[in-house]
N, C-alpha and C positions, 0 to 999 in steps of 0.2 A: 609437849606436843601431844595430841590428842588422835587416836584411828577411831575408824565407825564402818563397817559394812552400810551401803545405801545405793539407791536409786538414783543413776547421774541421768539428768536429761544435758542435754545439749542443743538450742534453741540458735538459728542463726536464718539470720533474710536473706533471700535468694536477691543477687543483682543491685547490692546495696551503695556497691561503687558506682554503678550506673547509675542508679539515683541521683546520689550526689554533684556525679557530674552534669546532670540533666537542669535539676534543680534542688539546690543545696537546702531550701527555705521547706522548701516542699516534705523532701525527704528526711530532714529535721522533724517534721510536724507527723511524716508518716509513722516514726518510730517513736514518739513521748504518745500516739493516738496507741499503738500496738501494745506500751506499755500499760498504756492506763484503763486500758478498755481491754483488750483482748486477751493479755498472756498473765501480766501480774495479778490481776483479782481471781482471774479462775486458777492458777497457782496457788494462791493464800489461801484459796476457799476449800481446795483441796488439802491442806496440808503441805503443800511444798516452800522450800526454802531457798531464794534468790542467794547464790555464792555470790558469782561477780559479775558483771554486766561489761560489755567491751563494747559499745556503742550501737553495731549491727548484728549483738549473739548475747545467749543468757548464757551460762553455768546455773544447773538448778537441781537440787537435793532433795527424794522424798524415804521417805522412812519404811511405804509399803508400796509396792506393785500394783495396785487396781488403781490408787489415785497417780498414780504417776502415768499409767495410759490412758485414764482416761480423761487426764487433763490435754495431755497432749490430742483424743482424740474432738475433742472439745473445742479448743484452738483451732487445730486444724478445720473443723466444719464451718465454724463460725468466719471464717476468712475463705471460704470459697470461690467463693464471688467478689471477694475484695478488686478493688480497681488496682491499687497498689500495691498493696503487700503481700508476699507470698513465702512462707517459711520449709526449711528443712529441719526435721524434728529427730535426732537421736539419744536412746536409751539403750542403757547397760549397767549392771550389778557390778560396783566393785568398792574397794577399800580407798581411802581414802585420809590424809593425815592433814591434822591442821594445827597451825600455832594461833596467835596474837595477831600475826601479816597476812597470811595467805593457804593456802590447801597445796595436795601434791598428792600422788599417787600417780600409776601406771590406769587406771580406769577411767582419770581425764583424758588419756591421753584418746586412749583406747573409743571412749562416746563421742569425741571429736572427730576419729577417722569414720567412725560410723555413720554420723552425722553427713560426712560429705559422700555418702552411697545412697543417702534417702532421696525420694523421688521431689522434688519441688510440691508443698501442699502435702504432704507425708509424712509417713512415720517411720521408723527404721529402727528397729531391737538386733541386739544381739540372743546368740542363741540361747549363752549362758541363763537372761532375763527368760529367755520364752518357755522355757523347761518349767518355769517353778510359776506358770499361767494356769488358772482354772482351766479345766475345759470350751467354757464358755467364751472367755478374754481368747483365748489360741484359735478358735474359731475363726476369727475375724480376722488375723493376721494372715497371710501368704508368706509361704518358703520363697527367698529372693535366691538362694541359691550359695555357692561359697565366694568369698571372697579374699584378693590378697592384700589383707590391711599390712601397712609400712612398720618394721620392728617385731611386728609378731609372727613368729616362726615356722607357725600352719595354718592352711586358709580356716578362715572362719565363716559360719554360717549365721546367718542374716535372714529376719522377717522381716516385713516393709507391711505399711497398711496406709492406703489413703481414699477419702471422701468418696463415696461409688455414687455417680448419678442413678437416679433411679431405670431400673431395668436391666442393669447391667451385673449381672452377677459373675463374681471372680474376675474381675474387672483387670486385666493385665496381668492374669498368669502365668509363673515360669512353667514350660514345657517340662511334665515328669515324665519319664520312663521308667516300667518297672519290666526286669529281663528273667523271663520264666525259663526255666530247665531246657534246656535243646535235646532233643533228640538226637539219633543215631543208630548207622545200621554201617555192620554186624552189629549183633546185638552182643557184644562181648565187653572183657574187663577193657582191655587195649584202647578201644576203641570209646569207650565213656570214659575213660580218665582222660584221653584229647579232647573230647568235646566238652567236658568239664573245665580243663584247662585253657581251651578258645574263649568258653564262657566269664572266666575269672576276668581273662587280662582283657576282653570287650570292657569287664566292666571299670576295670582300672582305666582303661584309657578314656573313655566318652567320660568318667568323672572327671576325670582333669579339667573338664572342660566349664567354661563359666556360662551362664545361662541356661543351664539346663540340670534337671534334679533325676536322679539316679538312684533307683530301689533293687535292692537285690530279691527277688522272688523267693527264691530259698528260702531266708531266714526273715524273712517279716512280710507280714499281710498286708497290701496297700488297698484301701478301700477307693479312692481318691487319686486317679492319676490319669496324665491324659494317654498314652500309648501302653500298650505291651508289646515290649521285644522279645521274638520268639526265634530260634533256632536251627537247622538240621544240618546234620554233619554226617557223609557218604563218604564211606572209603570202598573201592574197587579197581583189583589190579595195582597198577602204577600212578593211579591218579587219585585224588578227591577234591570232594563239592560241598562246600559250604554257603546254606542257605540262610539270610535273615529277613524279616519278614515285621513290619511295622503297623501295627493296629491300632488302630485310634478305638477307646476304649467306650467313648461316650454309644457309638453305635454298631462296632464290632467293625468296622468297613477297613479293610487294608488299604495302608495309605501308599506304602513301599516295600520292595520287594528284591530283591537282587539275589544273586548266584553269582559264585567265586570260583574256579576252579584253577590248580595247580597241580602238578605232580607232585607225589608223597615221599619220593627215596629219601631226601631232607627232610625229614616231619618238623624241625623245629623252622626250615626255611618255606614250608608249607604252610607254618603256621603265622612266621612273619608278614608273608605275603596275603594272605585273607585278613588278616585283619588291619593291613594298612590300608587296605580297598576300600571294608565294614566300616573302619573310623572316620576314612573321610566323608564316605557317601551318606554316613549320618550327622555328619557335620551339616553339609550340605540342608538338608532335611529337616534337621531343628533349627538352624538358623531359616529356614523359608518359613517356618512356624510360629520364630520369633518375629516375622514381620506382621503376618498377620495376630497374632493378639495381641499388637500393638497397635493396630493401625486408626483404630475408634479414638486415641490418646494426645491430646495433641504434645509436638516437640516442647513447649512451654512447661509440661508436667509431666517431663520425664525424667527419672534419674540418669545418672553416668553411666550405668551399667546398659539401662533400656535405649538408652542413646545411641551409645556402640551399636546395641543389636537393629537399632532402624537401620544403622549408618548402613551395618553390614547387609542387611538386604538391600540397600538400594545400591551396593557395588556392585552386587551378582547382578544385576539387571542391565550393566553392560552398555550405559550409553552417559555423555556428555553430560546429558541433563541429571539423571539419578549420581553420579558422582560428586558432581557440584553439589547437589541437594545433602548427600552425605559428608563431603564437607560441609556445607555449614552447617551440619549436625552435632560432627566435632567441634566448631567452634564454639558451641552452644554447651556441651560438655565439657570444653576444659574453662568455659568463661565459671562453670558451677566446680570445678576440682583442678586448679592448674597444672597441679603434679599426677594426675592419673596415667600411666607411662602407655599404656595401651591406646588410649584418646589422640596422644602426642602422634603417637606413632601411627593410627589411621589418618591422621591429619593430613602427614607429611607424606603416605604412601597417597592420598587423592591428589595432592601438588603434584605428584612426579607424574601420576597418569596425566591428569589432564594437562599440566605441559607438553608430555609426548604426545597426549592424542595430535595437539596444538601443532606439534613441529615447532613449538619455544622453547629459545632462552631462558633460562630461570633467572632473575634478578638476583643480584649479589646480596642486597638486605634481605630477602627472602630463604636464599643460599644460608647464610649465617644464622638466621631463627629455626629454621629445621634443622639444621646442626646442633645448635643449643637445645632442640627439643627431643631430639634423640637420642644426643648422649642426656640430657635429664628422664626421658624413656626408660634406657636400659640402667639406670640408676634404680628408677623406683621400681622395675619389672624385671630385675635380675634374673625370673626364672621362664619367661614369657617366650616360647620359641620365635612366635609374631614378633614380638619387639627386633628381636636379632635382625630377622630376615629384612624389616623393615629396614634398620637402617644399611643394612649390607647391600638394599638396592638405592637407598639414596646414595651410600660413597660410590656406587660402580654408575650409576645412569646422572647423577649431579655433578659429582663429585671426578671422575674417572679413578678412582682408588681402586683397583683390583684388588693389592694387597690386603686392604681393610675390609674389601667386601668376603673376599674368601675368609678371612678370621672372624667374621659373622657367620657366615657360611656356616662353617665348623661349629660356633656355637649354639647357632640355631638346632643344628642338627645331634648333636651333643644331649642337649635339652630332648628334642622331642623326632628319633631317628623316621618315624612314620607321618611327619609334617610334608604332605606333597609337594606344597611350595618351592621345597625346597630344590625339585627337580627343576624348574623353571629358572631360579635362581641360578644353578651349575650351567645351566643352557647358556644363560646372558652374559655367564662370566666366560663361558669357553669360546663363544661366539667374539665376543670382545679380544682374545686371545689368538684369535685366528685357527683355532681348534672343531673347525666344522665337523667331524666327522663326533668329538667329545658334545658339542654344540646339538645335534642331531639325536643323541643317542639319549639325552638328558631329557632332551622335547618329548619324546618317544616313549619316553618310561612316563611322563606327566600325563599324556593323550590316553593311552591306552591306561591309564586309571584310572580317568575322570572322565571319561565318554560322558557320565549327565553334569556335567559342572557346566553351568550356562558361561564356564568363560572358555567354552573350548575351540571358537572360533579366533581368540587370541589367541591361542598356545598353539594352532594349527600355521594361521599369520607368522609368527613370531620363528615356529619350524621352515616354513618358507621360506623365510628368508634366509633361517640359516643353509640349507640347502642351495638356493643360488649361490650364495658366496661360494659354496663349496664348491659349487659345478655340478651338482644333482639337479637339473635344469625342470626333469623329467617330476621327479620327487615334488619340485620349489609348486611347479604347475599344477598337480594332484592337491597339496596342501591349500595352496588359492582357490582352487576350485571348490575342496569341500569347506571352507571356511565361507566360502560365497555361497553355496546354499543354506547354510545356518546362519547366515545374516545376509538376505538376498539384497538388501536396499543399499547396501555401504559401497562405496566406487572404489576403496581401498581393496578391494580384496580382487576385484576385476583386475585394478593396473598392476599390481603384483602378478596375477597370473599373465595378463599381456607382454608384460617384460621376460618372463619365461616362455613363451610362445615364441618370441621373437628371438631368442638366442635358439630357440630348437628349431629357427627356419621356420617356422608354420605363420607368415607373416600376414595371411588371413584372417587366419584363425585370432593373433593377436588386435586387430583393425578391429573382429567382431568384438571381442575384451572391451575396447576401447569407446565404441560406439556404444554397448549399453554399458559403460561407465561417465559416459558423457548424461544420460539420461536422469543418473540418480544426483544423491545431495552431495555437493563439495565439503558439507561440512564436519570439523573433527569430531573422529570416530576412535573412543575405547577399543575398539577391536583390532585398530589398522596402529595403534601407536610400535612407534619401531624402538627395533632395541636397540642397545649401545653397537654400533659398528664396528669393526676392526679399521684399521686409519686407511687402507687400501681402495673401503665403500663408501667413503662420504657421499662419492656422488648420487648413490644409491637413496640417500635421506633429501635432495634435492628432487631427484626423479620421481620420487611417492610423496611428496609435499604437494608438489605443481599438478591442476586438476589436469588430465586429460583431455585439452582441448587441442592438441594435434595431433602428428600419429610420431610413433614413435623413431626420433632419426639422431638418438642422442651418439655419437661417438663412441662411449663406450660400449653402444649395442650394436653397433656394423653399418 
């Protein structure tokens, strides 16, 4: 047997099953044309070396780095416009052993999973490859950020490079931050070693995050990024105020701005609490970032990763249509990666909404494929707090499993204790539980930390309701009301508060509820979907299904 350090590309066509089953003759004819014209001559010409060929994928070997990207970037231009065909293109540096039969190594395996993170028409390197690139070749490449390839035991970082129509320069860039020294006052030791210490675990925790690239200011000069994260940390008295501050870099203009305040007797519970704020609210922030430098791009030439990030903005926007739309976003993302655990699991969280927006049923073969794709989810996403919480709401709202969802619960939260989701999740289980007052307090903790999360007229809904069950009638009414002025058009948030009217006697007041709910759309609404009920309310998911076309005389209301 024979080893060689080399250059593996990994060559595979997007939607090759599709083809086939479209037209067999056709897509036969698409790939001996890709062969013979497109991919093998400019391989040969560059020096590369065809391993194996698997029908709809190369395995291919070069000896140096410049002919190996620049075949691949070659290929890729030359099929731009192609009517048919359209490739995913992965490279990476590794070893590689061969006999008389066949090859093997860990670095097939390795440019295979790479492979399936390249954008459709793209290219996709690992880091290891990008280090040892001219100035020139790295140029042209974009940081895609890290990633958690299958078997290997820390995320890895990933370039991506494809075709730029003209005009468009940095064409689908990940969002950088680079987080410069915070300030602080007193101006003392005490006091810079916390604000140093805020600034540390800031930057641990937004790294975690996929989609977004993360420079520490301190210790490297970033010439090229798109924000600066800046700081200030105030301590006075019994209290302190942490300040972060979001700059878009290309023109200095502040994009985001927030202040944190806690009491300090706890410094380390002081500390917990600002920055679970900070990390969500920049969540927040760079995913509305990643919609817009995506949005020139169409869904056909996007990767698994850029897919996610449309899906995910178009969830934050809160309505029937953007949800659907992001589903089939997912669709389109696991048709290119079937085992991506995070895809599986947005998939299966747009099911469960839009069923609830619906007031449906979920169908039984349906039921069992989001089953299988959650536990295949938290298979390939072992460390994903999302994944957990994911399927902990499909056993509690699908499924009715408490038990299962709470040991989701826990490990979502295990994973990642400052994931806010997670308060929403406790809400729906203790609500289900008949724990309104547990139910309420969960809501509570979720509202007052996500005041700009555009889903905050659900989690106000969702408190509502928990509060009537409980008998907070007064509470249930406050909650409908302000959920109805952040989404004035939706009728769901009216008859919620009309039904609380009308147990507080104000039977007016509830007619009025009613008559402008009568005015707006009957149709399902993300914001109005209800949560799992305790068995005592069903009637309650009858009551808010049915439009408001009379007044209210249901028996359980007087």
């Amino acid at each position: 047997m024979r080893s060689r350090i080399t250059i593996l590309m990994f060559v595979d066509i997007v939607g090759y099953s599709t083809m086939m089953k479209r037209d067999q003759n056709a897509a036969i004819e698409a790939v001996r044309e890709l062969k013979n014209r497109y991919l093998e001559p400019v391989v040969s010409d560059l020096g590369g070396e065809v391993l194996k060929r698997m029908g709809d994928g190369w395995i291919i070997a070069f000896s140096s780095i410049g002919p190996a990207l620049d075949s691949a970037m070659q290929v890729q231009s030359s099929l731009y416009n192609h009517r048919d065909i359209k490739l995913r293109i992965g490279c990476h540096i590794g070893e590689i052993v061969e006999d008389e039969d066949d090859f093997y190594g860990p670095g097939v395996n390795i440019v295979q999973r790479i492979q399936t993170e390249a954008p459709p028409g793209g290219l996709m390197i690992s880091e290891d490859l990008f280090r040892q690139l001219s100035d020139d070749k790295g140029k042209v490449l974009n940081d895609a950020g890290t990633f958690s390839l299958k078997n290997i035991s820390q995320p890895v970082r990933l370039y991506q490079w494809r075709p730029t129509p003209s005009g468009k320069s940095n064409w689908g860039d990940v969002p950088s931050i680079v987080v410069q020294p915070f300030e602080f006052a007193p101006a003392d030791v005490d006091t810079g070693s916390l604000a140093g210490d805020l600034r540390d675990q800031l930057i641990a925790r937004i790294s975690r995050r996929k989609g977004v690239i993360v420079f520490d200011g301190l210790n490297k000069t970033v010439d090229k990024a798109t924000y600066d994260l800046r700081g200030r940390l105030r301590l006075a008295g019994s209290r302190g105020r942490f300040t972060v501050t979001l700059t878009l870099r290309s023109d200095a203009r502040p994009v985001w701005s927030q202040t944190y305040e806690a009491g300090k007797d706890d410094i380390f519970a002081f500390c917990d609490d600002v920055l679970q704020l900070a990390e969500g609210d920049l969540r927040l922030q760079t995913n509305a970032f990643d919609g817009d430098r995506l949005a020139e791009i169409s869904s056909d030439d996007l990767s698994v990763s850029e897919l996610r990030a449309r899906a995910a903005n178009e969830y934050y926007k809160v309505t029937t249509e953007s949800w659907s739309y992001g589903l089939a976003l997912m669709e389109r993302a696991i048709e290119l990666n079937p085992l991506d655990g995070v895809s599986l699991a947005m998939r299966a969280e747009a099911q469960i909404m839009l069923h609830g927006a619906r007031y449906e049923m979920m169908a039984d073969d349906l039921k069992a494929t989001l089953s299988d794709d959650l536990n295949t989810a938290v298979i390939q996403s072992p460390k994903s707090d999302y994944v957990f919480w994911a399927r902990a709401l499909f056993r509690l709202t699908v499924m009715d499993d408490v038990a299962g969802a709470r040991a989701d619960l826990r490990r979502s939260r295990d994973l990642n204790p400052a994931y806010l989701e997670n308060h929403e999740l406790e809400g729906q289980i203790c609500l289900r539980e008949s724990d309104f007052s547990g139910a309420d307090m969960a809501y509570s903790r979720l509202i007052e930390r996500g005041a700009q999360n555009p889903l905050q007229p659900y989690r106000l809904f969702q408190r509502s309701v928990a509060r009537f069950c409980g008998g907070d009638f007064e509470g249930a009414e406050r909650d409908a009301a302000a959920a109805s002025d952040l989404r004035p058009n939706e009728a769901g948030h009216m008859k919620m508060r009309a039904l609380a009217l009308k147990e507080l006697q104000l039977a007016e007041q509830a007619e009025a509820c009613l008559i402008a709910a009568r005015r707006l759309s009957s149709d399902p609404m993300i914001t109005t979907k209800l949560p799992v009920l305790p068995p005592d309310f069903g009637w309650l998911s009858e009551r808010l299904e049915r439009f408001a076309c009379d007044r209210i005389r249901d028996s359980h209301l007087g």
